[in-house]
VOGU-3710 file (C-alpha; in Angstrom, 3 decimals, decimal comma):
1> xxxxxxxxxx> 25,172/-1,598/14,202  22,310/-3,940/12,470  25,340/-5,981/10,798  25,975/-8,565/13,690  24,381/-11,876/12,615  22,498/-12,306/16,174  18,754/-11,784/16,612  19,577/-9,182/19,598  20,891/-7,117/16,949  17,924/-6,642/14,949
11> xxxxxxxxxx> 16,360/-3,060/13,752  13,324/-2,064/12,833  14,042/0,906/10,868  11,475/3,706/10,235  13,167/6,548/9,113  12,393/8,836/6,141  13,831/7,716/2,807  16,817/9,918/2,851  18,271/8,661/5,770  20,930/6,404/5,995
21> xxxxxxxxxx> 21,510/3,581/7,978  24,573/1,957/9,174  23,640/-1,613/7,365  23,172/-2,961/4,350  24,413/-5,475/1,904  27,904/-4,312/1,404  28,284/-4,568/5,084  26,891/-8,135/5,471  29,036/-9,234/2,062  32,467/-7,949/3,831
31> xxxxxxxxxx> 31,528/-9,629/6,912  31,788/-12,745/4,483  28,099/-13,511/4,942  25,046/-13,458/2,755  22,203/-10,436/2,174  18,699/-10,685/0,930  16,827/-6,953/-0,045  13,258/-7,791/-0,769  11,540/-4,652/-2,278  8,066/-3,487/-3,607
41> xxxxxxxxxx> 8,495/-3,267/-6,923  10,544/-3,474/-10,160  11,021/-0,113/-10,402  12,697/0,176/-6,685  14,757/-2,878/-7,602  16,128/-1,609/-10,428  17,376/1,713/-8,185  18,709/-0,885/-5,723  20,227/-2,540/-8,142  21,907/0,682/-9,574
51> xxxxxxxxxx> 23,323/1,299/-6,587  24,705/-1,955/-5,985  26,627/-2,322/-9,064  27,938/0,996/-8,142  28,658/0,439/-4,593  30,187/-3,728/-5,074  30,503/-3,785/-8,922  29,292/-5,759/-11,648  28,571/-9,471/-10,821  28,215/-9,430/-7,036
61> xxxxxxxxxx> 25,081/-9,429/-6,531  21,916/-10,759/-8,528  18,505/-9,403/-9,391  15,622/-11,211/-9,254  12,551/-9,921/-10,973  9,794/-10,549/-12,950  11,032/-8,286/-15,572  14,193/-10,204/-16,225  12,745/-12,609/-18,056  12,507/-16,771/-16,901
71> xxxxxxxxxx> 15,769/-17,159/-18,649  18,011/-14,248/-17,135  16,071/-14,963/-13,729  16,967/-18,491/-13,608  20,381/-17,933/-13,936  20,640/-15,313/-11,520  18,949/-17,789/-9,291  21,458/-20,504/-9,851  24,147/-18,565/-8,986  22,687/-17,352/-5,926
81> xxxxxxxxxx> 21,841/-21,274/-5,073  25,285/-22,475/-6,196  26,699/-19,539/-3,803  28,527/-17,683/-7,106  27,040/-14,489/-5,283  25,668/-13,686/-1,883  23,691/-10,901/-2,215  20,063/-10,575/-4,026  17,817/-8,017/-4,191  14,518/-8,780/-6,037
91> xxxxxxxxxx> 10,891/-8,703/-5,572  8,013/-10,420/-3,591  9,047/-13,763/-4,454  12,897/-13,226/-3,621  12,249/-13,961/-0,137  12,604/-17,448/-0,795  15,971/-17,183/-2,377  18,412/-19,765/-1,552  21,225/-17,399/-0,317  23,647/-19,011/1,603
101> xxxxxxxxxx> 24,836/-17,828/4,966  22,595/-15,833/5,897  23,661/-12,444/7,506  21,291/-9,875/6,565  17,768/-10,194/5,256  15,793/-6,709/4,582  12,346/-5,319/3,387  11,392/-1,970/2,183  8,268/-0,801/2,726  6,687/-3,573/4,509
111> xxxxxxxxxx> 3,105/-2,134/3,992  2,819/-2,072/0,173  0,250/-4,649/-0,729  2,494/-6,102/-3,421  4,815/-8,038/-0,683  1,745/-10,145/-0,098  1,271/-12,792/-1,973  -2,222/-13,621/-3,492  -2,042/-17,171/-3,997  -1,854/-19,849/-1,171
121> xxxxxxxxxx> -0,294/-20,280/1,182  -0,707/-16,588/1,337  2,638/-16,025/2,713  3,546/-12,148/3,551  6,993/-11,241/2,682  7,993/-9,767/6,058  6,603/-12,579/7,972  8,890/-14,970/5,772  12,045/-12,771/6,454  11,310/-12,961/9,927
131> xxxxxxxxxx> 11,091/-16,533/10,288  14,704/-16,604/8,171  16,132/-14,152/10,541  15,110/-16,421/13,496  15,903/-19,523/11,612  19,396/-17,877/10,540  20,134/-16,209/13,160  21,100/-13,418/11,244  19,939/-8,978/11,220  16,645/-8,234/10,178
141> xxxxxxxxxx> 16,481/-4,145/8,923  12,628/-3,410/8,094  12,406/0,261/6,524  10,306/2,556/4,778  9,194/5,979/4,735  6,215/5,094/6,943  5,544/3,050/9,373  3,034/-0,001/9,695  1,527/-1,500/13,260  3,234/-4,488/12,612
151> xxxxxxxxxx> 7,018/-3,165/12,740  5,645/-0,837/15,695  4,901/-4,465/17,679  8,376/-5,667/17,144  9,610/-2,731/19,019  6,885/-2,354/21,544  8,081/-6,741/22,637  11,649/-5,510/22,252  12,023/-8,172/19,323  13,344/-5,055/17,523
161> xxxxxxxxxx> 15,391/-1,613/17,828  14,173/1,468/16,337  16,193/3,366/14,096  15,090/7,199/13,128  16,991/10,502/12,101  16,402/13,256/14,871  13,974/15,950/14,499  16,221/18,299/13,805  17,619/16,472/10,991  14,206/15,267/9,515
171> xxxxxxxxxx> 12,755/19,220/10,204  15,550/19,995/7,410  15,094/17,125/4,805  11,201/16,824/5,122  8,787/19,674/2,896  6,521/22,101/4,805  3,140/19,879/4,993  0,208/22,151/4,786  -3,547/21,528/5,480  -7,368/23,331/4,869
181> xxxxxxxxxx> -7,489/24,849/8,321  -8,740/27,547/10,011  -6,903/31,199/8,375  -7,670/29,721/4,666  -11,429/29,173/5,777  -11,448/32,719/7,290  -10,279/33,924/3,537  -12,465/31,435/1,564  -15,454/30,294/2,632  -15,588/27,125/-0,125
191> xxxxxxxxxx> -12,331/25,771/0,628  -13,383/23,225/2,705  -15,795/22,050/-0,006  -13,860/22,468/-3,181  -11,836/20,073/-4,362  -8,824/22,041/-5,347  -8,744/25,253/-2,761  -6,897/28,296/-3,434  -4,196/26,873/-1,074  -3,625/24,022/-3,764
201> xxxxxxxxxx> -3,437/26,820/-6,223  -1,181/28,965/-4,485  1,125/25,633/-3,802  1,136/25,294/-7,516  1,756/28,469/-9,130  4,422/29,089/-6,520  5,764/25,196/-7,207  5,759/25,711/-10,842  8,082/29,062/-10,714  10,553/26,615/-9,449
211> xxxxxxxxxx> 10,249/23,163/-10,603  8,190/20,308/-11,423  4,837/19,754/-8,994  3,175/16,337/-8,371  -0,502/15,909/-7,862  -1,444/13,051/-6,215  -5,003/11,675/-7,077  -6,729/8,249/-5,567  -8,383/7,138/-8,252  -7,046/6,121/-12,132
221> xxxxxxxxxx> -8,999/6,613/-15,053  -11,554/9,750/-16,400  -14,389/9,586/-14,258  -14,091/6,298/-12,606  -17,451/6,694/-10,150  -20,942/7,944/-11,084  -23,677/9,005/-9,440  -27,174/10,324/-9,650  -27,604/14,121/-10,011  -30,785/14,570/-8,103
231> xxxxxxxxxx> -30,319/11,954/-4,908  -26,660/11,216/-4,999  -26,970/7,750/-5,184  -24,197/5,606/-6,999  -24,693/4,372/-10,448  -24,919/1,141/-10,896  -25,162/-1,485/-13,418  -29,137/-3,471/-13,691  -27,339/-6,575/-14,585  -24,498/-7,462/-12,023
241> xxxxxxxxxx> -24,651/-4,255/-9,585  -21,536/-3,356/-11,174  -20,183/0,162/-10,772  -20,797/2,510/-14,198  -18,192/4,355/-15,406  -17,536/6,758/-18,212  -14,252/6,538/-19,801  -12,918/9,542/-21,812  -15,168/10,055/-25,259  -17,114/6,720/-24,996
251> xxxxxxxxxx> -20,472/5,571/-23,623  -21,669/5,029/-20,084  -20,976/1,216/-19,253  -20,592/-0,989/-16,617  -16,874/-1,171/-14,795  -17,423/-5,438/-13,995  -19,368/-6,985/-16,818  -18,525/-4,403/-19,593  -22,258/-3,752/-20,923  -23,359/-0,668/-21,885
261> xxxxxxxxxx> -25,976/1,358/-20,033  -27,077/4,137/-22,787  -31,003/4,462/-20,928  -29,791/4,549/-17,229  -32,087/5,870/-14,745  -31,699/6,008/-11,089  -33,172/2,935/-8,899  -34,145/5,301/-5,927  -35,601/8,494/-7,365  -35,922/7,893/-11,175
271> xxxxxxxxxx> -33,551/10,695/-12,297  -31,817/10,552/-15,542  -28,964/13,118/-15,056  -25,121/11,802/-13,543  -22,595/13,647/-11,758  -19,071/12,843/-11,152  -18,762/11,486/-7,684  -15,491/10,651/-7,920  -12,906/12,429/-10,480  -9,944/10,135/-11,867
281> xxxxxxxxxx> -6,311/11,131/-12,894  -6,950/11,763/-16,397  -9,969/14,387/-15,426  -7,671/15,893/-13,009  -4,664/16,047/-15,591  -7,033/17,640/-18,424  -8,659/20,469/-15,983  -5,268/21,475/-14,548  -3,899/21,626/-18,127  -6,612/24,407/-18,896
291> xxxxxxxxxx> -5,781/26,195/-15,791  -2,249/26,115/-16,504  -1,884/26,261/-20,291  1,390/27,088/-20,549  3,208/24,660/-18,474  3,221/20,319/-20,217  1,155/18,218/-17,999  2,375/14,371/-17,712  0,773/11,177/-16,552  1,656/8,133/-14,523
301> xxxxxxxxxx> -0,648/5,471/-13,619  -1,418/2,066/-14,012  -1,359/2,123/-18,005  1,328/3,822/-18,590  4,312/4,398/-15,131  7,124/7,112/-15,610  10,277/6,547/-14,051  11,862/9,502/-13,368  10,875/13,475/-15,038  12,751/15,979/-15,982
311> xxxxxxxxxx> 13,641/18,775/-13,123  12,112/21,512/-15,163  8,794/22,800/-14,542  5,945/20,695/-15,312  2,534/19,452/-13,495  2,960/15,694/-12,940  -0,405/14,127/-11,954  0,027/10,292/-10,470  -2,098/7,930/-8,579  -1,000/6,260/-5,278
321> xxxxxxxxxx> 2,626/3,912/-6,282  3,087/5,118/-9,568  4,702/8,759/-8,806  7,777/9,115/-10,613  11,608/10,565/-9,479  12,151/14,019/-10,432  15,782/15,497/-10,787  16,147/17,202/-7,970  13,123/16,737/-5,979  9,331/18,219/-7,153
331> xxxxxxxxxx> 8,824/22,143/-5,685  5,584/21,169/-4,417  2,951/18,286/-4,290  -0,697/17,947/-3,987  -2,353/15,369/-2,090  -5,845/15,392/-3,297  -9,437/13,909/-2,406  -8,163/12,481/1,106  -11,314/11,443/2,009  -11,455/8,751/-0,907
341> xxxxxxxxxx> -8,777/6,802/1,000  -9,543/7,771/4,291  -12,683/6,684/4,391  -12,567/3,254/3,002  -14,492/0,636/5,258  -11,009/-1,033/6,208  -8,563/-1,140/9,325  -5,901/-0,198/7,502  -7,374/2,614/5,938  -5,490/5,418/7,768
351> xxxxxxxxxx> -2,177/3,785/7,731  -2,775/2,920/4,156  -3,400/6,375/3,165  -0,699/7,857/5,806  2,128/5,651/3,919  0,861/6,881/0,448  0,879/10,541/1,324  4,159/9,733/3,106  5,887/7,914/-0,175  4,713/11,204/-2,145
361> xxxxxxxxxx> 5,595/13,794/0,203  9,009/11,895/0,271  9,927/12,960/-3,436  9,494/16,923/-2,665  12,360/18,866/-1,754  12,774/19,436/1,928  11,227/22,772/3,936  14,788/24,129/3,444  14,973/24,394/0,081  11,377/25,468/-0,544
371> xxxxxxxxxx> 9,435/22,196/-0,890  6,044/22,296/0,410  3,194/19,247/0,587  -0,576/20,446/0,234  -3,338/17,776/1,463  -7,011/18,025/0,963  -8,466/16,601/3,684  -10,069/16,975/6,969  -6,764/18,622/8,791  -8,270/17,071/12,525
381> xxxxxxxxxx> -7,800/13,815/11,713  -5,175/11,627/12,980  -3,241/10,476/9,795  -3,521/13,773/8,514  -1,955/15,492/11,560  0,574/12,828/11,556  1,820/13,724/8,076  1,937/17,463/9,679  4,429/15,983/11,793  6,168/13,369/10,313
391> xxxxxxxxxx> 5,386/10,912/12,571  4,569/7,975/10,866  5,619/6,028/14,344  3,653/7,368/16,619  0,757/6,897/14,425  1,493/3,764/14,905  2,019/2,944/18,460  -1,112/4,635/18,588  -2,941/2,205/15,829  -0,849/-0,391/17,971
401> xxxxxxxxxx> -2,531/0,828/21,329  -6,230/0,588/19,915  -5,974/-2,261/18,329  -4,881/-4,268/21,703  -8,106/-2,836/23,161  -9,811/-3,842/21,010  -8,205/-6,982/20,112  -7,275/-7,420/16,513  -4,454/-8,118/14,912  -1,392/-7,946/14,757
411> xxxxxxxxxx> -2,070/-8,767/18,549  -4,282/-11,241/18,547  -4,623/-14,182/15,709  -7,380/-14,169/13,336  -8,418/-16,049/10,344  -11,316/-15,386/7,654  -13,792/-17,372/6,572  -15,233/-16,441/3,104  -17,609/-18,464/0,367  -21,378/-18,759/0,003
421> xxxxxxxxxx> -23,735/-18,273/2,931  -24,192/-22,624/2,801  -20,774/-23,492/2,359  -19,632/-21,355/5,514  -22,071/-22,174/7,520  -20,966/-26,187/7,139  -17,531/-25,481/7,479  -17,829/-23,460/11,263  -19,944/-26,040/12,504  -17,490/-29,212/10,917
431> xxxxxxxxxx> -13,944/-27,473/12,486  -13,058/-28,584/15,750  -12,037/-24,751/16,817  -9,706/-23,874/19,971  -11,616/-23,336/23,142  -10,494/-19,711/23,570  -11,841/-18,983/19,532  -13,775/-16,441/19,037  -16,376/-16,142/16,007  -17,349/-12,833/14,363
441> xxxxxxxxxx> -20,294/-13,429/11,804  -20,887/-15,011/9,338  -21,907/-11,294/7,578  -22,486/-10,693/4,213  -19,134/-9,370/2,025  -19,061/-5,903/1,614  -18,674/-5,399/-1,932  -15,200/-4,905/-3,812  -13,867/-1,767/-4,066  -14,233/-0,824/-7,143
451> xxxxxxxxxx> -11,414/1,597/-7,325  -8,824/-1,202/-7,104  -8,099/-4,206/-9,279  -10,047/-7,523/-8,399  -7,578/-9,385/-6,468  -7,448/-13,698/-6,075  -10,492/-14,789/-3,540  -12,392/-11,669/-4,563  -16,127/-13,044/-5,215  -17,583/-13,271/-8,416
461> xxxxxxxxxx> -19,466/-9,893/-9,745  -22,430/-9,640/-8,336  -22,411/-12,869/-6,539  -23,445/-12,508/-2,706  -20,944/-14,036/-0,088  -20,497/-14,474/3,666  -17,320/-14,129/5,881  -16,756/-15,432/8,741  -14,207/-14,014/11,038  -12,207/-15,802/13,691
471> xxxxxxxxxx> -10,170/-14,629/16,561  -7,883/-16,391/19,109  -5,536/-14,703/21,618  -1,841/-14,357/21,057  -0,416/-18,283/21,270  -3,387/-20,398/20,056  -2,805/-19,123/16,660  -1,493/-22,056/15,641  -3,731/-24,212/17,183  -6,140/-22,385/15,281
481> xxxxxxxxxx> -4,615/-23,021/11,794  -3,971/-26,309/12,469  -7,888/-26,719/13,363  -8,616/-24,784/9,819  -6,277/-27,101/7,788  -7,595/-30,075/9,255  -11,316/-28,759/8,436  -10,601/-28,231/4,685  -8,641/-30,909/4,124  -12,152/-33,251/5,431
491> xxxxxxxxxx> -14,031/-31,271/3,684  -12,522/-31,389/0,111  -11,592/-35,203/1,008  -15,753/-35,268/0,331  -16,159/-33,942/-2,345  -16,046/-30,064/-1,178  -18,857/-28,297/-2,823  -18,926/-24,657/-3,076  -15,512/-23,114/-2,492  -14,761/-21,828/0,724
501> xxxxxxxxxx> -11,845/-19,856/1,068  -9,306/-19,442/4,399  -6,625/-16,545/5,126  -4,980/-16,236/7,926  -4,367/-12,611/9,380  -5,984/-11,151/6,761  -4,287/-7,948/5,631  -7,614/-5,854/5,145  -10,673/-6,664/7,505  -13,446/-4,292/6,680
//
């Protein structure tokens, strides 16, 4: 059991969503002790918190959230502090909740971005419940319906247990994952090109006859990502190199600066005509209404997220975090334009996209009751065959195994190094690095990724900056901070200059 307050005890739990384990707040609050739930999201709080009140009744536990309000959250947090209740589930910043006696402390889904925070220090939610657990000496239960490298190191040093359902079990409760391979090429030759094969069609007029189906698509928005007819080259803005988009029944214009780009022509070949290199939800929800006239088509994204939908049939078309509950469980799901995540320029990119199509594929009804998963994308490659297994854990041991080879984190230490070319530059040759550091760069910063929001230490549009990356082996990581710390503090102490910005085991290295 994971409800012993002793490190020894601790579980690293990486079973599918409907599993159950043996621990959890109720279990911690009759052993008389304290539990902390940390979660992704409001919307997965507020289910915890459903089942809470249900489970221990009304007033004992507390919620914290954004959504609360300051007012309703401060309360709740004086309570917790003045020990009126002992268990809280809440958000990202809930980790630092001042629950007393400690017995459990818990994350779900460890590798949703939101659980790390974007202003300094920069701390990572799981990291933080980790040092409590240690520091408590209380359980630590880390679950999700995928797995990230990280939790797959705490088993692999035997700091933690894992905890799965057997095959058998998950065979039942997970849907039949189907891919573009071999017998549907044999029967259509564009399949492997087109974006929606007759597989996906199939999975939807057969999904629809029994419930509602959820489309998965990568990217928000109409047509988010232009490009040039003739040479295929992206469109981009002349003023800040900004991406152009063009938003449902308004003019081309630039995604960063906002201006509007009515003339465009293409830098490399002079063409005039645009093509839709990348498709958003709302494109994808209007075309698949036309296909299916008959049948209401809903929306959840970043403007507007649905909770739950109706178990009747309907097409629900959702982009990565945003999918809603149905009653019941969808009849089918489409996972759509794989290689938009799989082939973003980042180390995480197919765990990332393995935990998305995982979180999706989690909401369809399992292979015995008919549920079945469809995902466009290359079927050879590793996160994709993973998914055809469920085997979000071996994924990542493997990850695990590559990345010690190679030697980046989570097994060795590494910090980045990011501001204009100057300002780095002075900073690596003013710190007083460990002997053992290594240093990768200075390089110039890819550009953001325009499909995602612009996060804290982004650089400005258009503005060109270096990063520096720096790796130590496993214990001189904090001789390597402390060298870092000591470096900035000097050099704002004289007046700074340009900004130069410092993150420790950055969570996406390009």
């Amino acid at each position: 059991t994971t409800s012993a307050p002793r490190p020894e005890a601790s579980v690293a739990a990486t079973a599918r969503a409907s599993s159950s384990a043996q621990c959890g707040p109720g279990s911690a609050i009759h052993t008389a002790r304290g539990a902390l739930v940390v979660v992704p999201d409001g919307r997965v709080a507020a289910r915890v918190d459903t089942a809470l009140t249900a489970l221990l009744g009304e007033g004992h536990h507390a919620l914290l959230t954004a959504d609360a309000g300051p007012q309703k959250r401060y309360g709740q947090w004086l309570a917790v502090r003045r020990g009126a209740v002992r268990a809280v589930v809440g958000t990202r910043a809930a980790m630092f909740a001042p629950v007393r006696d400690l017995g459990l402390v818990a994350i779900w889904d460890d590798g949703d971005s939101s659980h790390s925070e974007p202003h300094a220090p920069l701390p990572h939610a799981r990291e933080v419940l980790l040092l409590r657990a240690a520091h408590d000496r209380c359980a630590f239960l880390l679950g999700g319906t995928g797995c990230t490298v990280e939790a797959a190191q705490l088993v692999e040093t035997g700091w933690a247990l894992p905890m799965a359902a057997d095959r058998e079990r998950l065979r039942g409760a997970a849907p039949l994952v189907r891919t573009v391979g071999d017998a549907e090429l044999a029967r259509d030759e564009a399949a492997r090109a087109a974006r929606l094969p007759s597989l996906a069609w199939q999975a939807v007029r057969d999904g629809l006859k029994a419930g509602p189906v959820l489309v998965q698509v990568p990217r928000r928005g109409y047509v988010p990502r232009l490009g040039c007819e003739r040479c295929r080259a992206p469109a981009r803005c002349r003023h800040c190199a900004g991406p152009l988009e063009a938003p449902e029944q308004r003019e081309l214009h630039c995604a960063w600066c906002g201006r509007g780009e009515p003339a465009w022509r293409c830098a490399e070949c002079g063409g005039t005509r645009l093509r839709a290199s990348v498709v958003g939800a709302r494109r994808t929800a209007e075309e698949l209404g036309r296909a299916f006239p008959a049948v209401p088509v809903r929306t959840s994204g970043r403007d507007h997220i649905l909770d739950t939908v109706p178990g009747r049939p309907a097409l629900v078309v959702s982009t990565p975090g945003a999918e809603p509950v149905a009653e019941g469980g969808y009849a089918a799901a489409l996972l759509l334009d794989g290689w938009a995540m799989l082939g973003r320029p980042d180390l995480r990119a197919g765990e990332e996209a393995l935990r998305r199509w995982l979180h999706a594929a989690s909401l369809v009804r399992g292979q015995d009751d008919g549920g079945t998963v469809v995902v466009v994308a290359e079927p050879t490659l590793r996160p994709v065959q993973a998914l055809v297994r469920w085997d979000p854990v071996g994924h990542a041991q493997r990850e695990l195994a590559e990345r010690a080879e190679l030697g980046f984190p989570p097994v060795s230490r590494m910090a980045a190094v990011t501001g204009g070319p100057e300002a780095v530059a002075a900073f690596l040759t003013a710190a007083e690095l460990p002997p053992d550091a290594e240093v990768l760069g200075p390089v110039p910063l890819p550009l953001t990724d325009p499909a995602r929001p612009r996060r804290t230490g982004d650089p400005p549009p258009g503005e060109l900056w270096e990063r520096a990356l720096l790796r130590v082996p496993p214990g001189s990581g904090a001789a390597l901070a402390a060298a870092l710390k000591s470096a900035q503090a000097n050099r704002l102490a004289r007046g700074g200059g340009e900004p130069v910005r410092i993150r420790i085991d950055p969570p996406d290295i390009g």
